[in-house]
mmCIF entry with sequence, helices, sheets and N, C-alpha, C, O atoms, coordinates in Angstrom:
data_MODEL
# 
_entry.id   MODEL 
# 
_entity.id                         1 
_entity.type                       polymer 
_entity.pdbx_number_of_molecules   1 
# 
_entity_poly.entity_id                      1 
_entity_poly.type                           'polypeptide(L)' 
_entity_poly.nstd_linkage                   no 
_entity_poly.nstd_monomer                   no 
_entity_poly.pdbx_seq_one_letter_code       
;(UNK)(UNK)(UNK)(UNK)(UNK)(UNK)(UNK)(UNK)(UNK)(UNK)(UNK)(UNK)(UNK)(UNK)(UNK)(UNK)
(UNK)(UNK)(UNK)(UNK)(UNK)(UNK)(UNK)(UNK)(UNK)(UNK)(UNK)(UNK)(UNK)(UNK)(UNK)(UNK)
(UNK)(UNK)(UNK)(UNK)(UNK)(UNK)(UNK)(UNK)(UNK)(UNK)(UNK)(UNK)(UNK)(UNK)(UNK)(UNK)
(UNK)
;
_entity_poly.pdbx_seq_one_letter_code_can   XXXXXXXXXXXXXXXXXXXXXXXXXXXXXXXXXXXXXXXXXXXXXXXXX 
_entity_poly.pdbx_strand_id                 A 
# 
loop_
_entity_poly_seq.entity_id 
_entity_poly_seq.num 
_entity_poly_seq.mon_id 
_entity_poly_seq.hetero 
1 1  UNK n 
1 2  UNK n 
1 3  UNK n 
1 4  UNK n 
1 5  UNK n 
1 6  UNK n 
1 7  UNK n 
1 8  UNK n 
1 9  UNK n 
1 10 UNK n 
1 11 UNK n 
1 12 UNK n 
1 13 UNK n 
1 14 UNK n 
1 15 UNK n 
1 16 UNK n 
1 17 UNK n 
1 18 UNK n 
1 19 UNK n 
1 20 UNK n 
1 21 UNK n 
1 22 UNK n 
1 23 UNK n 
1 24 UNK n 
1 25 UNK n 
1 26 UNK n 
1 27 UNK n 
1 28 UNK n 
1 29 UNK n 
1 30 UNK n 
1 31 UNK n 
1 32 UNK n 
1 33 UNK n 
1 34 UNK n 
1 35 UNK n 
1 36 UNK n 
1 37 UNK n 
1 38 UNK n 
1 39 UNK n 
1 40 UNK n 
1 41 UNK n 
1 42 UNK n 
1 43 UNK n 
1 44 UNK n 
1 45 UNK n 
1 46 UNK n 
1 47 UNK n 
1 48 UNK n 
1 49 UNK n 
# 
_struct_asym.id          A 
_struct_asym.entity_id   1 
# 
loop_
_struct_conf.conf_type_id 
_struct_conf.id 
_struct_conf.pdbx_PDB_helix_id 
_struct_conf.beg_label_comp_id 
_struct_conf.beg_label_asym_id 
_struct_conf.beg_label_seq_id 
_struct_conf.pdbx_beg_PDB_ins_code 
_struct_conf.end_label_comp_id 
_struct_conf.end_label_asym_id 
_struct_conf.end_label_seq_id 
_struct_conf.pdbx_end_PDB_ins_code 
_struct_conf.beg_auth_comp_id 
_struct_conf.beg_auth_asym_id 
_struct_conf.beg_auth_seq_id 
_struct_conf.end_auth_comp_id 
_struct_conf.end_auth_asym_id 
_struct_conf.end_auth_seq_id 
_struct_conf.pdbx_PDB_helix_class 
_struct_conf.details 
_struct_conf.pdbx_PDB_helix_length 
HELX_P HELX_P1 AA1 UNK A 14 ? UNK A 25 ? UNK A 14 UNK A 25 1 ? 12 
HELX_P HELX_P2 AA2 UNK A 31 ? UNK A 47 ? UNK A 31 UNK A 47 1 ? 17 
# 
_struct_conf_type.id          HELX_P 
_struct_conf_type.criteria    ? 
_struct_conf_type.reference   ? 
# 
loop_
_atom_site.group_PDB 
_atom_site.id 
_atom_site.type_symbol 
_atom_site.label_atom_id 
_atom_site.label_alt_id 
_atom_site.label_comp_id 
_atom_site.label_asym_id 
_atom_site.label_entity_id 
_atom_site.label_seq_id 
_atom_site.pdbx_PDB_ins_code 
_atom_site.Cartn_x 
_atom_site.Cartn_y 
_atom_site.Cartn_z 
_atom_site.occupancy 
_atom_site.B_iso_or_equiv 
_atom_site.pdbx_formal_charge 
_atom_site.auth_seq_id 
_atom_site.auth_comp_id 
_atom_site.auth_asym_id 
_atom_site.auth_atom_id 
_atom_site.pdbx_PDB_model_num 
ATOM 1   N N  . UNK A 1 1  ? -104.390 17.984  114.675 1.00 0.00 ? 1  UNK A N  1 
ATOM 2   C CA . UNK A 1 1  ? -105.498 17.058  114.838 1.00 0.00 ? 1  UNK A CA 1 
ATOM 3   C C  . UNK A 1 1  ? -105.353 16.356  116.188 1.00 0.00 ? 1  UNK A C  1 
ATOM 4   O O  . UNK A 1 1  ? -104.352 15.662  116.364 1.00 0.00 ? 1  UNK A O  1 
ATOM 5   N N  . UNK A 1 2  ? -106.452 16.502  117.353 1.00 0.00 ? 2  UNK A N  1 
ATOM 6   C CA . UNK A 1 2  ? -106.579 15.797  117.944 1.00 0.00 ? 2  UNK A CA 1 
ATOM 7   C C  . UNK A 1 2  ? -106.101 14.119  118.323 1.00 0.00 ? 2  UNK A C  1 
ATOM 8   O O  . UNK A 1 2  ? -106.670 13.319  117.579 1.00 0.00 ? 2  UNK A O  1 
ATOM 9   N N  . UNK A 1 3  ? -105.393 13.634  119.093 1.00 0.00 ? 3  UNK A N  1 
ATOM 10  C CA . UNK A 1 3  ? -105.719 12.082  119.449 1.00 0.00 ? 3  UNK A CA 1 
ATOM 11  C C  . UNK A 1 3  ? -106.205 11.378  120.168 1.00 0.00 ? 3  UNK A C  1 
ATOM 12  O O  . UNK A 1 3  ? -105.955 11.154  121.352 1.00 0.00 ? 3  UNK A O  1 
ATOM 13  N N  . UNK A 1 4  ? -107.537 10.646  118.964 1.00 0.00 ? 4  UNK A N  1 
ATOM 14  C CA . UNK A 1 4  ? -108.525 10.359  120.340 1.00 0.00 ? 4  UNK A CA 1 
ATOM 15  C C  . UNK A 1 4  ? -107.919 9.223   120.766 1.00 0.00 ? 4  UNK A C  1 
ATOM 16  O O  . UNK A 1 4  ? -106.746 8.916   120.553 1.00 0.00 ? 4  UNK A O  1 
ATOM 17  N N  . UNK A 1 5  ? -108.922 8.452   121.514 1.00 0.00 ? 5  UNK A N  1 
ATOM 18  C CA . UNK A 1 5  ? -108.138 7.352   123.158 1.00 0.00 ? 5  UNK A CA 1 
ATOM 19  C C  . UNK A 1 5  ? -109.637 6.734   122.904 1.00 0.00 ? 5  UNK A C  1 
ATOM 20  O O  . UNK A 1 5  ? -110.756 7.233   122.780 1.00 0.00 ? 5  UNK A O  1 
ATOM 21  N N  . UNK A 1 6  ? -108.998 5.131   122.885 1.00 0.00 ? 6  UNK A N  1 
ATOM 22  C CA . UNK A 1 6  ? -110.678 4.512   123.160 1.00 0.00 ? 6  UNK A CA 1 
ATOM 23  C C  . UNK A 1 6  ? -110.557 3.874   124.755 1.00 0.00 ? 6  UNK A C  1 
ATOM 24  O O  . UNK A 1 6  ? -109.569 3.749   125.479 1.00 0.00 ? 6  UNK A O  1 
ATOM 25  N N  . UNK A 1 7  ? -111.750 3.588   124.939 1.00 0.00 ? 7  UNK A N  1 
ATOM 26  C CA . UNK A 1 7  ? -111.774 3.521   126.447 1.00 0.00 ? 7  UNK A CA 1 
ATOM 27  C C  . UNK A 1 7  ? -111.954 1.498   126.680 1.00 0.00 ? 7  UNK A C  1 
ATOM 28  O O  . UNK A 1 7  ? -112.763 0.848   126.017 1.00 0.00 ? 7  UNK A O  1 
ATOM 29  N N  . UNK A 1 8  ? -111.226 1.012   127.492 1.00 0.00 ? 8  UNK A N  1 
ATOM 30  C CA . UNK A 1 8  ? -111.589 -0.720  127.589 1.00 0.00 ? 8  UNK A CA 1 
ATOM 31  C C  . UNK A 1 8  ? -111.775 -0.868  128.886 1.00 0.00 ? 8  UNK A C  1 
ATOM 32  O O  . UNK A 1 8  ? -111.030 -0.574  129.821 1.00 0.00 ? 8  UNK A O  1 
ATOM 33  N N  . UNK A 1 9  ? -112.826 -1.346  128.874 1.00 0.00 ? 9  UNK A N  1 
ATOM 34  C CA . UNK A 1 9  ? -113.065 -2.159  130.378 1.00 0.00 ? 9  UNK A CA 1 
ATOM 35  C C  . UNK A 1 9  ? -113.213 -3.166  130.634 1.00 0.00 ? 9  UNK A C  1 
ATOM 36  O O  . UNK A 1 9  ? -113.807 -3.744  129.723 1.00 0.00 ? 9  UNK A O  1 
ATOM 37  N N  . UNK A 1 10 ? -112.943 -3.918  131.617 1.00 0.00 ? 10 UNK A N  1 
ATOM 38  C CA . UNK A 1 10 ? -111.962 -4.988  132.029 1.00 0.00 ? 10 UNK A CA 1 
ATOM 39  C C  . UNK A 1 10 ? -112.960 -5.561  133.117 1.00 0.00 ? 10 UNK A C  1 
ATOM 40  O O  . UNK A 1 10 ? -113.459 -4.652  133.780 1.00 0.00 ? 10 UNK A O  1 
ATOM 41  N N  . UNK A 1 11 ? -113.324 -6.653  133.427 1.00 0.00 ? 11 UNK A N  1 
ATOM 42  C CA . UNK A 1 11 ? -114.153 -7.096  134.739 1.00 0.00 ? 11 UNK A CA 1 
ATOM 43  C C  . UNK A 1 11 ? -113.412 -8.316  135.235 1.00 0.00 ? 11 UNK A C  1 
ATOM 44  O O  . UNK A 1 11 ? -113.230 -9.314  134.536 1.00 0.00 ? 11 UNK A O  1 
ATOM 45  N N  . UNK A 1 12 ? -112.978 -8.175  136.536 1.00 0.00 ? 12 UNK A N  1 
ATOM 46  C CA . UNK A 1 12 ? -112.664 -8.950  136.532 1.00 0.00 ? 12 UNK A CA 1 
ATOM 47  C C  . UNK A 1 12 ? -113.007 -9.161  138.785 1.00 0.00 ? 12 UNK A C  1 
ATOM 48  O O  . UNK A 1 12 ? -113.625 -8.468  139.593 1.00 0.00 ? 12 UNK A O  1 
ATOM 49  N N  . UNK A 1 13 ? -112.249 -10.378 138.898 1.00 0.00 ? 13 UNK A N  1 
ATOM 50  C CA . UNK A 1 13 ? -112.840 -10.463 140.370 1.00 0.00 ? 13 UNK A CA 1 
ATOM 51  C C  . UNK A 1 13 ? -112.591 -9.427  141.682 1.00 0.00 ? 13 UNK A C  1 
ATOM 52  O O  . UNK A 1 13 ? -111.698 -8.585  141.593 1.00 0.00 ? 13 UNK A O  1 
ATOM 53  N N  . UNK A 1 14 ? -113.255 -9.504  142.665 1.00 0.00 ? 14 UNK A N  1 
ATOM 54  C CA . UNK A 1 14 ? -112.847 -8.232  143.680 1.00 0.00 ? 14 UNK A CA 1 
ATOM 55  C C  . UNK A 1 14 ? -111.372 -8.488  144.199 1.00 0.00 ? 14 UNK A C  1 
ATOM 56  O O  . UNK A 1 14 ? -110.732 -7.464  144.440 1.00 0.00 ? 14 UNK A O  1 
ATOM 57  N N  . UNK A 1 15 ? -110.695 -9.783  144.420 1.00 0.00 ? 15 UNK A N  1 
ATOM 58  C CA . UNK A 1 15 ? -109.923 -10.017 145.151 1.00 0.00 ? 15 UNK A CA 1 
ATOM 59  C C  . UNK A 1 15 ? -108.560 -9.528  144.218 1.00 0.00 ? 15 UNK A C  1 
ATOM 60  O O  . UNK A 1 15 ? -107.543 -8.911  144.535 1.00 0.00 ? 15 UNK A O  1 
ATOM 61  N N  . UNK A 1 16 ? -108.958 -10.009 143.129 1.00 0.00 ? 16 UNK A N  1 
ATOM 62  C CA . UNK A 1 16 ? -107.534 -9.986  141.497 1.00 0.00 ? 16 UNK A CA 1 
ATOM 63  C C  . UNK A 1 16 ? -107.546 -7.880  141.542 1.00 0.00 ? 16 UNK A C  1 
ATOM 64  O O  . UNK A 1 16 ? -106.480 -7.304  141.326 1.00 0.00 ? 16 UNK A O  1 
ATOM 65  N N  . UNK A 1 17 ? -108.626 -7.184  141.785 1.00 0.00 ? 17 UNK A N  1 
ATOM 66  C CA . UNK A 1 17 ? -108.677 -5.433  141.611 1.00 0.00 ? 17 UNK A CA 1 
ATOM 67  C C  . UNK A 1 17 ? -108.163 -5.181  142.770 1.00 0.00 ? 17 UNK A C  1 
ATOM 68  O O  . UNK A 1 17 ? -107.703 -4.039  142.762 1.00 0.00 ? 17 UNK A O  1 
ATOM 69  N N  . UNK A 1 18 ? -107.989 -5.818  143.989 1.00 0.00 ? 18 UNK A N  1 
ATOM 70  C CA . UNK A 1 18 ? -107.562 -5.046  144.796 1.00 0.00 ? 18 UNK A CA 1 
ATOM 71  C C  . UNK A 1 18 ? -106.552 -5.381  144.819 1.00 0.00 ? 18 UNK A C  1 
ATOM 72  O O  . UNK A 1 18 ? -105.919 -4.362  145.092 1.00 0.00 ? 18 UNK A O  1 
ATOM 73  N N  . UNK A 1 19 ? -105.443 -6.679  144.646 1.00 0.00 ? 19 UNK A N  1 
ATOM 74  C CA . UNK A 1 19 ? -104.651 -6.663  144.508 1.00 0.00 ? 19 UNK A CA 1 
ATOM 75  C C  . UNK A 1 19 ? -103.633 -6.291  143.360 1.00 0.00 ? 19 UNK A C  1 
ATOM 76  O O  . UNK A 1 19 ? -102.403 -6.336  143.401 1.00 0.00 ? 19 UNK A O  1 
ATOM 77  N N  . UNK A 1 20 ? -104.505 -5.893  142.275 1.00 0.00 ? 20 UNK A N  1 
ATOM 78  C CA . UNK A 1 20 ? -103.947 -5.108  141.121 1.00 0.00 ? 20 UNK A CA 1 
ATOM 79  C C  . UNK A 1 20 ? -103.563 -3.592  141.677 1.00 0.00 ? 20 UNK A C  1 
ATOM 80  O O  . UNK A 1 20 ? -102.491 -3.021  141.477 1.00 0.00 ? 20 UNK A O  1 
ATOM 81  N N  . UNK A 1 21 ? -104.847 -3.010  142.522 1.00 0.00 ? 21 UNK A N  1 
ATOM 82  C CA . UNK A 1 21 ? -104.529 -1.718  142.769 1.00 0.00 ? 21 UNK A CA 1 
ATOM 83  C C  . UNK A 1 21 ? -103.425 -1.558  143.985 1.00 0.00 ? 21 UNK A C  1 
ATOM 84  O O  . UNK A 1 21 ? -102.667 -0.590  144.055 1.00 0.00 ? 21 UNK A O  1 
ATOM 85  N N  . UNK A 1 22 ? -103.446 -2.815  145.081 1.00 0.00 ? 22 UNK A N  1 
ATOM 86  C CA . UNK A 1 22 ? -101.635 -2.595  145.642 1.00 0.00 ? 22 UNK A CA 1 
ATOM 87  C C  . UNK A 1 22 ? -100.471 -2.515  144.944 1.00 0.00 ? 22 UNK A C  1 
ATOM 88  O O  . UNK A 1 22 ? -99.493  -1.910  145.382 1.00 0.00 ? 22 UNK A O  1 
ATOM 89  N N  . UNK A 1 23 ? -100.492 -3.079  143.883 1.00 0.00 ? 23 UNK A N  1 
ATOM 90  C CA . UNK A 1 23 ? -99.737  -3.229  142.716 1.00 0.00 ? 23 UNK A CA 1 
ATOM 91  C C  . UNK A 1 23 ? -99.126  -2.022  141.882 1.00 0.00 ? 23 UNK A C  1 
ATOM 92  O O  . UNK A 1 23 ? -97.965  -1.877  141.499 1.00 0.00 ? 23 UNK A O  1 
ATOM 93  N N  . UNK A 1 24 ? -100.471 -1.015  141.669 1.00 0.00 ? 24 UNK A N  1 
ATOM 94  C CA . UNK A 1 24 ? -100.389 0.259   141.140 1.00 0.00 ? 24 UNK A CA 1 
ATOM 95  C C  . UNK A 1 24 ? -100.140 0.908   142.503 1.00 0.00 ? 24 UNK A C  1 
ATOM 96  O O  . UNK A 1 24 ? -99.681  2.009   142.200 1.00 0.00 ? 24 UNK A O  1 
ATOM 97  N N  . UNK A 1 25 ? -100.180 0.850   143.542 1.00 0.00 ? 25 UNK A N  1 
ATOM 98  C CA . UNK A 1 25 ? -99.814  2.062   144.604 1.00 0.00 ? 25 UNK A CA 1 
ATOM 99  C C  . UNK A 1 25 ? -98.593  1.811   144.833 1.00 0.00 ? 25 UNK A C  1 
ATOM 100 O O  . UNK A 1 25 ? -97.874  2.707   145.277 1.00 0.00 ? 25 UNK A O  1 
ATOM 101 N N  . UNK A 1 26 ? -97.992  0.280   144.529 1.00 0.00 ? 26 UNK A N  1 
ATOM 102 C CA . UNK A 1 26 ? -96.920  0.527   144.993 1.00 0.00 ? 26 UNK A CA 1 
ATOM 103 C C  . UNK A 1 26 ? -95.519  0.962   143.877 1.00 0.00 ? 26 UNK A C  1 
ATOM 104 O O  . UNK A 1 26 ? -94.304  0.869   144.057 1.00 0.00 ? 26 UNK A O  1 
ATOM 105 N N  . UNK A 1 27 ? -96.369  1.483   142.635 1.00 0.00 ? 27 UNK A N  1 
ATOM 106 C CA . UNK A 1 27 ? -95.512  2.262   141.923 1.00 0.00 ? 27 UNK A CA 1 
ATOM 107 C C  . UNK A 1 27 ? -96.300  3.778   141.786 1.00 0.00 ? 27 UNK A C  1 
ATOM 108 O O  . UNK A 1 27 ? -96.602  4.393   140.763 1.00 0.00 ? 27 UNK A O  1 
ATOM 109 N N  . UNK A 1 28 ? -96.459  4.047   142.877 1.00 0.00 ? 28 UNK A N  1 
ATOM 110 C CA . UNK A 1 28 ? -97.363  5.754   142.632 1.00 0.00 ? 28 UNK A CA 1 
ATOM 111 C C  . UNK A 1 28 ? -98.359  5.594   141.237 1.00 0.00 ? 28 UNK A C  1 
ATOM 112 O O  . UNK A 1 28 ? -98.259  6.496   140.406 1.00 0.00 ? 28 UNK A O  1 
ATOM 113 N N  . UNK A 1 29 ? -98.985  4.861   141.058 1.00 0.00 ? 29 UNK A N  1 
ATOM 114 C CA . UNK A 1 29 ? -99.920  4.648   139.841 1.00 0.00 ? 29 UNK A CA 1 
ATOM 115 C C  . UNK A 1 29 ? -101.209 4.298   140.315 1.00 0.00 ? 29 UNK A C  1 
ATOM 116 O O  . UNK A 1 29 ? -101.508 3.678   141.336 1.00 0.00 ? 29 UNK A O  1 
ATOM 117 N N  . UNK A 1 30 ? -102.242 4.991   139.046 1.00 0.00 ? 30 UNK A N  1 
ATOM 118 C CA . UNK A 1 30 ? -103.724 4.473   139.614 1.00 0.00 ? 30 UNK A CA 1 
ATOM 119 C C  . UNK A 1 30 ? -103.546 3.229   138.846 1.00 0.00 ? 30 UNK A C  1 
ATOM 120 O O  . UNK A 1 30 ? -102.659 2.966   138.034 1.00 0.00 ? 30 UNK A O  1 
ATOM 121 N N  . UNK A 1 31 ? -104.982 2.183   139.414 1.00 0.00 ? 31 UNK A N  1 
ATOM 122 C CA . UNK A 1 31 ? -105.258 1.122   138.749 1.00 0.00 ? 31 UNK A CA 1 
ATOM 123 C C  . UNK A 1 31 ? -105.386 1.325   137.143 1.00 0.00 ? 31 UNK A C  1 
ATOM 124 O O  . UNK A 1 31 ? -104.997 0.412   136.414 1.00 0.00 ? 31 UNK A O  1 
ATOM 125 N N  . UNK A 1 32 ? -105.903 2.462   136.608 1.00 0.00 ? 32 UNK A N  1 
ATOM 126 C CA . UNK A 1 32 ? -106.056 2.871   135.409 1.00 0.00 ? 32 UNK A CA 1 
ATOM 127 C C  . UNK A 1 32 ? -104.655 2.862   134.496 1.00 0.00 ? 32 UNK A C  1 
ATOM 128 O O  . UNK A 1 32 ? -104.324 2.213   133.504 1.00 0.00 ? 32 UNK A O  1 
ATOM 129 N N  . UNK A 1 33 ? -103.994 3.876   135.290 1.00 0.00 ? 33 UNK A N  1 
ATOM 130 C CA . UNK A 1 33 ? -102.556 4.010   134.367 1.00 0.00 ? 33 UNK A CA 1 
ATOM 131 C C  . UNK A 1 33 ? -102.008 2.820   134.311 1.00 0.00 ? 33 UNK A C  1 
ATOM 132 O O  . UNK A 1 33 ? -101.554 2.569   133.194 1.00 0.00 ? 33 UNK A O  1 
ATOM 133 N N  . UNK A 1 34 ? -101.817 1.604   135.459 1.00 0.00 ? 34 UNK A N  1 
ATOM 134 C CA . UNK A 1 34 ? -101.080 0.694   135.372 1.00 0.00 ? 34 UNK A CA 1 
ATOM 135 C C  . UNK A 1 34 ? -101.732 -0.186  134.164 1.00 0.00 ? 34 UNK A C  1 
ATOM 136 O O  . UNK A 1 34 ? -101.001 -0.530  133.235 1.00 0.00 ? 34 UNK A O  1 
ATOM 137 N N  . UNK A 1 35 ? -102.690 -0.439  134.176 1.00 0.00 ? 35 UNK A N  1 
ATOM 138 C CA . UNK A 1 35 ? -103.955 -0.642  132.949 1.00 0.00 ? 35 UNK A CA 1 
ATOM 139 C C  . UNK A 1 35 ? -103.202 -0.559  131.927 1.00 0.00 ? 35 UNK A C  1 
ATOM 140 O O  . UNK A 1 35 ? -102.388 -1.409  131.566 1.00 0.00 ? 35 UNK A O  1 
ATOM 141 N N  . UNK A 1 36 ? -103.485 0.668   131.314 1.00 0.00 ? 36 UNK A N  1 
ATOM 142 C CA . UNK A 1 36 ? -103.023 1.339   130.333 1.00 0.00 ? 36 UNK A CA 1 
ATOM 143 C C  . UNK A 1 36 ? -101.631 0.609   129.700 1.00 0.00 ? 36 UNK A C  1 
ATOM 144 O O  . UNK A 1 36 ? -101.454 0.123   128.583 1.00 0.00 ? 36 UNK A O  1 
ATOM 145 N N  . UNK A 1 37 ? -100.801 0.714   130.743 1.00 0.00 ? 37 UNK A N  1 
ATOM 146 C CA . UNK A 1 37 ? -98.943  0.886   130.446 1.00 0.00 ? 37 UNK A CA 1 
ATOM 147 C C  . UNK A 1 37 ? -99.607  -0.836  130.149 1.00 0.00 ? 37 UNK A C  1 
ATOM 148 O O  . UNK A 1 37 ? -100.020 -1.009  129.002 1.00 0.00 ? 37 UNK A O  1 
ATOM 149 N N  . UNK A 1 38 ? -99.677  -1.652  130.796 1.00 0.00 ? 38 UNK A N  1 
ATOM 150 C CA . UNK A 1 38 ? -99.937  -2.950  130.559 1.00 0.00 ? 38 UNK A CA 1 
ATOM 151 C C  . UNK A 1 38 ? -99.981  -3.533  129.904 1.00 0.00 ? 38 UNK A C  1 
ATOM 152 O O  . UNK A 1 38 ? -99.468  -4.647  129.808 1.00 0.00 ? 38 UNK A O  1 
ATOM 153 N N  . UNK A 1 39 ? -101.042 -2.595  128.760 1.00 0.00 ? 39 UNK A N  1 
ATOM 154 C CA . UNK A 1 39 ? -101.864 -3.140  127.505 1.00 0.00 ? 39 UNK A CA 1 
ATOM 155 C C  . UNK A 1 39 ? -100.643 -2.825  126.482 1.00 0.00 ? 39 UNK A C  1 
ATOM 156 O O  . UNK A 1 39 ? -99.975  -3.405  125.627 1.00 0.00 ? 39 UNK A O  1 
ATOM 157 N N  . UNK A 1 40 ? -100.750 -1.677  127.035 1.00 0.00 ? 40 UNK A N  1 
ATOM 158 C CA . UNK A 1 40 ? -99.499  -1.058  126.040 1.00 0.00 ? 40 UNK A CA 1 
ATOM 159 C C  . UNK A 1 40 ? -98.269  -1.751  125.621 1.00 0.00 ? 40 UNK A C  1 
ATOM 160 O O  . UNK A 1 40 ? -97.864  -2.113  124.517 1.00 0.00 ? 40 UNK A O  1 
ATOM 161 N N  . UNK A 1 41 ? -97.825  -1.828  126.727 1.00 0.00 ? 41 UNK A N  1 
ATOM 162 C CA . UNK A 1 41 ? -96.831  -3.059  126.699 1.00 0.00 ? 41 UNK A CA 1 
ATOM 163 C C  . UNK A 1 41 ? -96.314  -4.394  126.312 1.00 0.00 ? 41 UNK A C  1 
ATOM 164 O O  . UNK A 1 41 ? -95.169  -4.831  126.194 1.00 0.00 ? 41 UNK A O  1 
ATOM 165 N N  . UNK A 1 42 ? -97.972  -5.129  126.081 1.00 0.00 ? 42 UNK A N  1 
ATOM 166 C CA . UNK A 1 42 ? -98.074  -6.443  125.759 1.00 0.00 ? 42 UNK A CA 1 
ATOM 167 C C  . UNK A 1 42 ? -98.041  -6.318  124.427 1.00 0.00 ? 42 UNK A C  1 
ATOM 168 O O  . UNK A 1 42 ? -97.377  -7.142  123.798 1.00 0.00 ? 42 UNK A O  1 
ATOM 169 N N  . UNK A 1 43 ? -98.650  -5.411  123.816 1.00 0.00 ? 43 UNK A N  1 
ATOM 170 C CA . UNK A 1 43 ? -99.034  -5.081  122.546 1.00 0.00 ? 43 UNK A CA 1 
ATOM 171 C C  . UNK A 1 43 ? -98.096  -4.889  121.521 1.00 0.00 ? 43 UNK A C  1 
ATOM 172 O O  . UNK A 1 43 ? -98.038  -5.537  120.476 1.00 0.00 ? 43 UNK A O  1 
ATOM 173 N N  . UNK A 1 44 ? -97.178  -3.732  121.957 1.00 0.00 ? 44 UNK A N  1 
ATOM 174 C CA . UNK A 1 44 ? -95.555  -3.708  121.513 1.00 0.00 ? 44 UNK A CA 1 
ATOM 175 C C  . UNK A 1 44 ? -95.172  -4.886  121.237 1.00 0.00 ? 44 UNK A C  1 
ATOM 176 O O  . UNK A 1 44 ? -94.914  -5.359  120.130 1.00 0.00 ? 44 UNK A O  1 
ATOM 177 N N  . UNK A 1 45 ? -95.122  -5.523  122.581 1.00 0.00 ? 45 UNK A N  1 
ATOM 178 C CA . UNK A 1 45 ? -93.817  -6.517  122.479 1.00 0.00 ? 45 UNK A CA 1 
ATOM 179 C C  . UNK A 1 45 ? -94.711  -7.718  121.709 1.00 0.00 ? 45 UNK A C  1 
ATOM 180 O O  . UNK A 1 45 ? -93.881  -8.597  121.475 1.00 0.00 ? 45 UNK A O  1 
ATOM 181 N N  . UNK A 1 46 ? -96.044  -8.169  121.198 1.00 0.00 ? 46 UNK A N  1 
ATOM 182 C CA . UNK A 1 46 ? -96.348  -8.697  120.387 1.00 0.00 ? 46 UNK A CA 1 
ATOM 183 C C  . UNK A 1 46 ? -95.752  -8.547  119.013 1.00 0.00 ? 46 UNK A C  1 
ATOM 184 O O  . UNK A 1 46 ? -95.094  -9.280  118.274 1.00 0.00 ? 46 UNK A O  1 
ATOM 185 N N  . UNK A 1 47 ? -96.308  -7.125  118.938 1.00 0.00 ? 47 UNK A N  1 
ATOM 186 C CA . UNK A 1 47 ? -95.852  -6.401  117.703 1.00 0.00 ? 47 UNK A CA 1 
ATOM 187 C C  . UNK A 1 47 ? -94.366  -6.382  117.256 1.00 0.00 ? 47 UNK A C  1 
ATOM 188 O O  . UNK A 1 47 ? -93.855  -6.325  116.138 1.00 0.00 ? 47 UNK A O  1 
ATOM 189 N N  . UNK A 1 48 ? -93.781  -6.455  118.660 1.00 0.00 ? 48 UNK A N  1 
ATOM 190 C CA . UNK A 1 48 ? -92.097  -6.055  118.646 1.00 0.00 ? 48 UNK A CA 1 
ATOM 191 C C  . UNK A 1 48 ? -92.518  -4.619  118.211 1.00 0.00 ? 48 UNK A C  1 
ATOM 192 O O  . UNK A 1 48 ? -92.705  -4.698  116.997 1.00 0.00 ? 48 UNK A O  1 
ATOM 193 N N  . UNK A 1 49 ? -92.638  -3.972  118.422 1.00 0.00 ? 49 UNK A N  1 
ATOM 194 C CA . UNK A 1 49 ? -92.998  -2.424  118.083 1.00 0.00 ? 49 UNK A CA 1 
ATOM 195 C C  . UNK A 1 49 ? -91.145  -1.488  118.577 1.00 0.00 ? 49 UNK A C  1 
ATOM 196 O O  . UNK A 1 49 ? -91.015  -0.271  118.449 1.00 0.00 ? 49 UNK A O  1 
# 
């Protein structure tokens, strides 16, 4: 069986995305993946997962 992925989008100011996306380049990551690991991350460690 497939695993689907839901999709979240995020708005936020021009100045906070571009400095998010130096952020992700400067670990070889798109703005997306760093996204991702982020959420991921917070979520766990809420959870304690």
């Amino acid at each position: 069986m497939a695993d689907t992925k839901k999709r979240l989008t995020l708005l936020v100011d021009n100045e906070i995305f571009e400095k998010f996306k130096f952020l992700a380049q400067e670990q070889n990551r798109t703005a997306g993946n760093l996204g991702t690991k982020l959420v991921n991350d917070y979520v766990k460690k809420y959870y304690k997962e």
